[in-house]
NUNUMAR-662881 format. One line per field, with one value per residue (C-alpha): residue number from 0; y, x, z. Coordinates in steps of 0.001 Angstrom, whole numbers, plus 524288, in hexadecimal, padded with zeros to 5 digits. Layout:
residues N
k: NUM  ... .
y: Y  ... .
x: X  ... .
z: Z  ... .
//
This chain:
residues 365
k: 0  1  2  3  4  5  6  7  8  9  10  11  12  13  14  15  16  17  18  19  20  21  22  23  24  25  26  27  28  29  30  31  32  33  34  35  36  37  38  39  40  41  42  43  44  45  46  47  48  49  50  51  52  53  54  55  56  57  58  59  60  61  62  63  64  65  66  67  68  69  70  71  72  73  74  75  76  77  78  79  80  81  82  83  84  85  86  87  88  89  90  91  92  93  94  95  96  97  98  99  100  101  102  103  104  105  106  107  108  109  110  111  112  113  114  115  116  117  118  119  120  121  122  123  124  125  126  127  128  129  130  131  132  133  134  135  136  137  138  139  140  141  142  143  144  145  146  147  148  149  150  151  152  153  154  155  156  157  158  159  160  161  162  163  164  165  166  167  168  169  170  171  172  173  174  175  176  177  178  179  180  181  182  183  184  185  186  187  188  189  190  191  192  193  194  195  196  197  198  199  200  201  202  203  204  205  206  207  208  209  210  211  212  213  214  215  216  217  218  219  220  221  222  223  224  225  226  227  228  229  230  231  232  233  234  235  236  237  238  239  240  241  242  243  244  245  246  247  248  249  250  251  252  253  254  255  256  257  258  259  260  261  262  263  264  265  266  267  268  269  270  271  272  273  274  275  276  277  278  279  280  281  282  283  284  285  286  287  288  289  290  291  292  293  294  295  296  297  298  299  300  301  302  303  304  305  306  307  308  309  310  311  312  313  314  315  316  317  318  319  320  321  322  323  324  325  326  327  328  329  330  331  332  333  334  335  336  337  338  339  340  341  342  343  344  345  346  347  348  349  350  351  352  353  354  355  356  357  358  359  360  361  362  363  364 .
y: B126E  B05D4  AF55E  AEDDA  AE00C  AD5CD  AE038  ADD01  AE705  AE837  AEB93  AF56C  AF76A  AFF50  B003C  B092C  B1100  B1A5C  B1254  B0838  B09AC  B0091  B027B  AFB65  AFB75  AF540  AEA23  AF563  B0122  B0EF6  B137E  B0B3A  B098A  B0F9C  B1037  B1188  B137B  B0D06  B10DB  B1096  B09BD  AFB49  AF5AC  AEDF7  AE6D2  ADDF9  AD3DD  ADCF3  AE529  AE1EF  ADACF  AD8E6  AE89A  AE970  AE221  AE737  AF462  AF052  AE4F4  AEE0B  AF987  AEF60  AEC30  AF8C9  AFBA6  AF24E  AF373  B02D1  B007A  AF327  AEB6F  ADBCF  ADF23  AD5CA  AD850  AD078  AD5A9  ADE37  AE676  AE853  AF549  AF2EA  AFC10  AF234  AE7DB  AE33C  AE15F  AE138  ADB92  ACCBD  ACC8E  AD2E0  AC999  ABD6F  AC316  ACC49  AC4B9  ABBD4  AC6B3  ACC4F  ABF51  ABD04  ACB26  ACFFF  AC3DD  AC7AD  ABF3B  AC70D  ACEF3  AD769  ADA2F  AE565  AEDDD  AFCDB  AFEA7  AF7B7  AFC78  B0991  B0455  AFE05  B0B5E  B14F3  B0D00  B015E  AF5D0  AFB94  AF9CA  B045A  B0901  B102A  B1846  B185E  B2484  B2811  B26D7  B1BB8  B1776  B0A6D  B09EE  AFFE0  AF9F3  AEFAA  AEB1F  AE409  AD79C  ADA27  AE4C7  AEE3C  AF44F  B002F  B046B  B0549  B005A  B0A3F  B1773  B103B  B06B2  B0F26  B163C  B1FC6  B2C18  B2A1B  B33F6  B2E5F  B2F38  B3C5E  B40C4  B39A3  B4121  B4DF1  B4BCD  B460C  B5530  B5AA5  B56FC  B585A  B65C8  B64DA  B6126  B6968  B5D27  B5C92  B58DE  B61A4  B68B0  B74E6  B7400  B6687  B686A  B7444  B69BE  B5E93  B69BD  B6F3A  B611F  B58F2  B64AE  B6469  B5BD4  B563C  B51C7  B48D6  B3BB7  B3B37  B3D2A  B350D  B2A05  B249A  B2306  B171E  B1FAF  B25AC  B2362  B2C1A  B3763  B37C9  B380C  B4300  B4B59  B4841  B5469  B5C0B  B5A2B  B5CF6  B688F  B6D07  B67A1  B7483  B7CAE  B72EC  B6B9C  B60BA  B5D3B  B5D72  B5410  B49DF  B4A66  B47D0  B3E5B  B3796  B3757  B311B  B2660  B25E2  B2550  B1A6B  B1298  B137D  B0FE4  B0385  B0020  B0285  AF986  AF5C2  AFDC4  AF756  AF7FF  AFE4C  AF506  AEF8D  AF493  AEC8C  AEF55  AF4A2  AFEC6  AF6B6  AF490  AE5F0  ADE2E  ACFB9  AC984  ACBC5  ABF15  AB9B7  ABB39  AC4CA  AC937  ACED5  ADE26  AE0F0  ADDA6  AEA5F  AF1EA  AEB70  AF3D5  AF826  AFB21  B08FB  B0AED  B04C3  B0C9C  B08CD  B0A94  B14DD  B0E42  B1579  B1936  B1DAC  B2734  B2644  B2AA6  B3574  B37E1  B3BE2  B460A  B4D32  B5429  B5AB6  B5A7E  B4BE7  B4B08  B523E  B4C6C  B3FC0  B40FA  B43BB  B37D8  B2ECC  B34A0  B31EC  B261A  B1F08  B2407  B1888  B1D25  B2530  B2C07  B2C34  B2F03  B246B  B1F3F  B1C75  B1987  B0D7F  B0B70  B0C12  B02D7  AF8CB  AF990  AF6C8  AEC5F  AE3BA  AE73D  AE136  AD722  AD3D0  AD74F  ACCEF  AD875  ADB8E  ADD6E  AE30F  AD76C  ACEBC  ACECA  AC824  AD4C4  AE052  AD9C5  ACD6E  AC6A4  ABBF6  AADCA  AB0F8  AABD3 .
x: F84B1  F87C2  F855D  F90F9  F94EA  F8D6F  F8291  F743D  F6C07  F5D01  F55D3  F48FE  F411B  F360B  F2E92  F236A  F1BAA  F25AD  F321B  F3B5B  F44D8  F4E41  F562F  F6271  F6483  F6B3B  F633B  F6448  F5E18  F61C3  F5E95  F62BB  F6EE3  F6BC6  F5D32  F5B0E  F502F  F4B6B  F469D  F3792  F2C57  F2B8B  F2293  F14EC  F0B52  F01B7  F099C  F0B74  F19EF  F23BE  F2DFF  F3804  F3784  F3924  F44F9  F4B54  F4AC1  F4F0F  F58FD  F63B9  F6150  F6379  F6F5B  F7506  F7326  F787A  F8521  F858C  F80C6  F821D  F8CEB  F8D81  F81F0  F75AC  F6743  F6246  F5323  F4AB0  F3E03  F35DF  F2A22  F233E  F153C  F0B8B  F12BF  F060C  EFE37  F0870  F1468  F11E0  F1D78  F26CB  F2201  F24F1  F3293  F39CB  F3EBB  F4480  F4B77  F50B4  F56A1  F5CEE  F60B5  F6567  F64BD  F59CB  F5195  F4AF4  F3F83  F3401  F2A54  F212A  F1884  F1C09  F10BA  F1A40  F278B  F2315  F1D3D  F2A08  F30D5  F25B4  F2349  F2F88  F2A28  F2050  F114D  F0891  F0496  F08A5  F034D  F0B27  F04CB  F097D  F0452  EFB33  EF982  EF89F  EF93B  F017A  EFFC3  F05A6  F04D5  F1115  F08FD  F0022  EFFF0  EF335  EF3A2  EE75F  EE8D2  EF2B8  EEA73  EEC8C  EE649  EDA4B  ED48D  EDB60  EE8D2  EDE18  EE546  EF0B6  EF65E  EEFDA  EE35A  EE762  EEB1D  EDFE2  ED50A  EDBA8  EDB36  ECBCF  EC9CA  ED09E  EC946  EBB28  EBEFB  EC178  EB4C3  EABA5  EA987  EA725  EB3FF  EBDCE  EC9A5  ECD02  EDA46  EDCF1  ED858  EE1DE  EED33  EE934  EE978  EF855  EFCBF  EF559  EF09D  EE276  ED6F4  ED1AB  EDF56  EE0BC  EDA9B  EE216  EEF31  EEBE9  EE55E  EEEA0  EF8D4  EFE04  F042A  EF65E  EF590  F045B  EFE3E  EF063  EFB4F  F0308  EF680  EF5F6  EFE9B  EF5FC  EEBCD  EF361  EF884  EE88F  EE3FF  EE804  EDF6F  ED51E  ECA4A  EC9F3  ED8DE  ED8C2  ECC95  ED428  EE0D4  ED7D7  ED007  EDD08  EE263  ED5C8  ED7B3  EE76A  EE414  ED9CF  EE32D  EEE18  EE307  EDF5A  EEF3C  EF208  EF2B6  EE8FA  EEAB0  EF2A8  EF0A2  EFC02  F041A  F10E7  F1B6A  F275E  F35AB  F32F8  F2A21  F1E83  F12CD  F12AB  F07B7  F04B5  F0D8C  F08F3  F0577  F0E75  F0CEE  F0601  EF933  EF0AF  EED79  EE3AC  ED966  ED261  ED486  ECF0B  EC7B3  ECE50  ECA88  EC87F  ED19C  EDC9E  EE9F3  EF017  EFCC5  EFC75  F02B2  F0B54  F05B0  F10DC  F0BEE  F179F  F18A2  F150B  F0830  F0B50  F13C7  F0914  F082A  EFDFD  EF473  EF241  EFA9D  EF06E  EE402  EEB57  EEFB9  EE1F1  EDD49  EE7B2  EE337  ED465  ED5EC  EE294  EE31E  EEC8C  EF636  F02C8  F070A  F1579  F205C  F2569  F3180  F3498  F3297  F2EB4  F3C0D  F42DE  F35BA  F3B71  F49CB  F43F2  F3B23  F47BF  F4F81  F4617  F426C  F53E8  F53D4  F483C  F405C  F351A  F29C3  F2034  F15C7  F1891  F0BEA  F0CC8  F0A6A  F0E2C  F1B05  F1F80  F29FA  F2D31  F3073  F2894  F193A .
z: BD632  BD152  BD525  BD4D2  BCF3A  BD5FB  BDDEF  BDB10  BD664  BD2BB  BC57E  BC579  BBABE  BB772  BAB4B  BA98A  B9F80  B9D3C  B9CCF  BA38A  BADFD  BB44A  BC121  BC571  BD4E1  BE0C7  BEA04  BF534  BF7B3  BEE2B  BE1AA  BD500  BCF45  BC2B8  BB943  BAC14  BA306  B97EF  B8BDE  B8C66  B93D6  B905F  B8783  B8A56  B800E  B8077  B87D6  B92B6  B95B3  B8D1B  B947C  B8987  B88A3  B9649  B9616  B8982  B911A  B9EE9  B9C0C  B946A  BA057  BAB29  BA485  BA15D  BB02D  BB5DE  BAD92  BB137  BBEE4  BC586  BBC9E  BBFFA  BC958  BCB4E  BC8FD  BD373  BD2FF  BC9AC  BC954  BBD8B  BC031  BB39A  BAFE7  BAC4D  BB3BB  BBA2A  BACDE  BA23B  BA93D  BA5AD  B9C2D  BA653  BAF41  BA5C0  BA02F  BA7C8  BB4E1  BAC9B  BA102  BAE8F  BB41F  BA5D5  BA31A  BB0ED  BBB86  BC17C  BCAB4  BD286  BC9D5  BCBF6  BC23E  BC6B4  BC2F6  BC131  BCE66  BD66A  BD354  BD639  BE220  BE6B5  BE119  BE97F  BF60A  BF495  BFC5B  C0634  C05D9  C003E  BF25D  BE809  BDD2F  BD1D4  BC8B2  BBA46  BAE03  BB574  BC354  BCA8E  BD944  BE026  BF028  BF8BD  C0553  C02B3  C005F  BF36A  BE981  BE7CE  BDB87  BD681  BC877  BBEF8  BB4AD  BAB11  BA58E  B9EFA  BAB56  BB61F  BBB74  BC147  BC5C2  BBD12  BB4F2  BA79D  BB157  BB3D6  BA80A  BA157  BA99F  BA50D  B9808  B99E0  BA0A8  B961B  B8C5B  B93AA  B9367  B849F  B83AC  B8C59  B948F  BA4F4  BAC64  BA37D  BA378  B9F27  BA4BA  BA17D  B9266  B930F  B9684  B8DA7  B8225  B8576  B8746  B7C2D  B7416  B709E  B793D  B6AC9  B67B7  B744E  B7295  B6438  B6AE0  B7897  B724B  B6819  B71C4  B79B1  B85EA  B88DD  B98DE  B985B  B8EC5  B98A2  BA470  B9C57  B9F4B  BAEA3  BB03E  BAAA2  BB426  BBF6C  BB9F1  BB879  BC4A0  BCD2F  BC487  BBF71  BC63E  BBC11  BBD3A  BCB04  BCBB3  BC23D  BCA99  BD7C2  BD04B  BCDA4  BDB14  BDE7D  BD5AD  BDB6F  BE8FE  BE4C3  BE006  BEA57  BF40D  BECB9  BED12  BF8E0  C03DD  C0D5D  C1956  C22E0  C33E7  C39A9  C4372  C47BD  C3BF4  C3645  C38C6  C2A30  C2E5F  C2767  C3007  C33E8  C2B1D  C27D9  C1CEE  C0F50  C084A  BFDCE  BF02A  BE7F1  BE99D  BDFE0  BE404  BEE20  BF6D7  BFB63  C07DC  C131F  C1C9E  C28D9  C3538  C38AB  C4349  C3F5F  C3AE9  C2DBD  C2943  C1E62  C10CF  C0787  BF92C  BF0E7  BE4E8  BD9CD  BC92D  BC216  BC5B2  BD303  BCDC9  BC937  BD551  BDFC0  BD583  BD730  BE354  BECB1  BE898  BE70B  BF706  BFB78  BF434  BFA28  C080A  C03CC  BFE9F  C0521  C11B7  C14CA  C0CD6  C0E7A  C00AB  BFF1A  BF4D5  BEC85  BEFB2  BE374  BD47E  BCC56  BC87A  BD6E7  BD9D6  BD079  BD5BB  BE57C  BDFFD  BD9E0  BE62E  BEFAF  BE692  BE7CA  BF5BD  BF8D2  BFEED  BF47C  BFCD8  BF31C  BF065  BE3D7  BD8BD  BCC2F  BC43F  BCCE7  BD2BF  BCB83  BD19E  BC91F  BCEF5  BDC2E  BDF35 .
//
């Protein structure tokens, strides 16, 4: 499947921990044209992500596909998911809209964070939440007008429930039970000692590394793979869909009355003020007879794929602790997030709310 001369097509991009990837697509509906890897996660320093990196990587891929894919075709809008976008992204922010106008044509350009394109990618352009889980976790809501974001902020001040959280507690079990200290693991030191070799040996081959949060996740496995057989597992994988649900709740949207619905199948509600907001107000009370209209909480990554382990304890905290909610399947990845983002951004038709950090779209208020 190819564009022709003259056809407009869209750019997606996502760039996380593990490595870049682009996708090429048409301004419709359907999967891309063609995607491509590159070599290796982009670089960030003290000035934040490296956009010059960024764009040594993606410039020569967007070019190579649209000569295979969509020859004498036009990039008319583009979608950057970047991890750290929010905190590290001000270079991107400063450099790439206008590498991508030089470089490609572009003139239509999001610059989002990695929370958003897999929003876009696991829920597209409806209101709810989502829970993006790997090596970290951040949760993600909108009503459509403002952005509500809960954690995210790493394995040393948070990512509760994550699988460095995970594997992190395992490890912490493991080696109570090294020592003859309350809370251990006899199962869990078992694991630590096939995978890493001895308990003593552990903080001189975990410490002196820069990739620590992926090694603690590397041990998240593990636990689940006790937790049928060990009390101790099992209580860190409940205490971590504890700390899940918590933050989905605090991202999701305020409950909203049922009433009259759109022609979209939406249920009618006041405009949503211009602009960004900064994320959120807290819920307001409501009254106790009313009916709400249940929102959708996407779960998507790795750490969902761990299983009933964390899955079952993980659905009876969602039903404790966001009743309001209705758990579905992702529609789709980061990457496919990034391709719908640049085609309603060309189409005139992005509805998820603009934010100077979480979805930078350059030239507007």
């Amino acid at each position: 499947m190819s564009a022709g001369d003259g056809e407009e097509v869209v750019l997606g991009v996502d760039s996380g921990g593990s490595g870049l990837r682009v996708a090429l697509a048409g301004t419709g509906a359907g999967r891309p044209l063609a995607t491509a890897a590159c070599a290796g996660p982009v670089r960030t320093g003290p000035a934040g992500i490296d956009a010059g990196h960024l764009l040594e990587q993606v410039l020569p891929v967007a070019r190579e596909l649209l000569a295979r894919q969509a020859p004498g075709a036009r990039v008319v809008a583009a979608a950057v998911g970047a991890a750290g976008m929010a905190t590290l992204g001000d270079r991107l922010r400063a450099e790439v809209p206008a590498a991508l106008a030089g470089a490609l044509g572009v003139r239509r350009v999001a610059l989002a964070a990695d929370a958003v394109t897999a929003y876009a990618g696991a829920l597209g352009q409806r209101p709810g939440a989502v829970v993006a889980g790997g090596t970290g976790l951040i949760a993600l809501g909108t009503d459509l007008g403002t952005w509500r974001r809960a954690d995210g902020w790493g394995h040393l001040l948070g990512d509760g429930g994550s699988g460095a959280w995970i594997g992190r507690a395992g490890l912490d079990a493991a080696m109570r039970a090294h020592d003859g200290r309350r809370g251990g693991s006899g199962a869990l030191l078992a694991r630590l000692e096939a995978v890493f070799g001895p308990a003593s040996g552990l903080p001189g081959l975990l410490y002196p590394r820069t990739d620590r949060p992926a090694l603690l996740a590397s041990f998240a496995p593990e636990v689940a793979a006790c937790a049928a057989g060990d009390g101790v597992a099992a209580g860190i994988l409940r205490a971590a869909a504890a700390h899940i649900a918590e933050a989905a709740a605090a991202a999701c949207p305020p409950p909203r009355p049922k009433g009259p619905r759109l022609a979209s199948g939406e249920p009618h509600a006041p405009a949503a003020p211009h602009g960004p907001r900064e994320p959120h107000e807290p819920h307001e009370p409501h009254e106790p007879h009313e009916t709400y209209e249940p929102y959708e909480v996407a779960l998507t990554g790795g750490l969902f794929k761990m299983g009933e382990p964390l899955l079952a304890p993980l659905r009876e905290e969602f039903a404790r602790q966001v009743p309001q909610a209705r758990v579905v399947r992702a529609d789709g990845d980061p990457l496919e997030g990034a391709v719908e983002t640049a085609r309603a951004l060309a189409g005139d038709r992005l509805r998820l709310p603009s934010h100077p950090t979480l979805l930078f779209l350059p030239g507007t208020a």
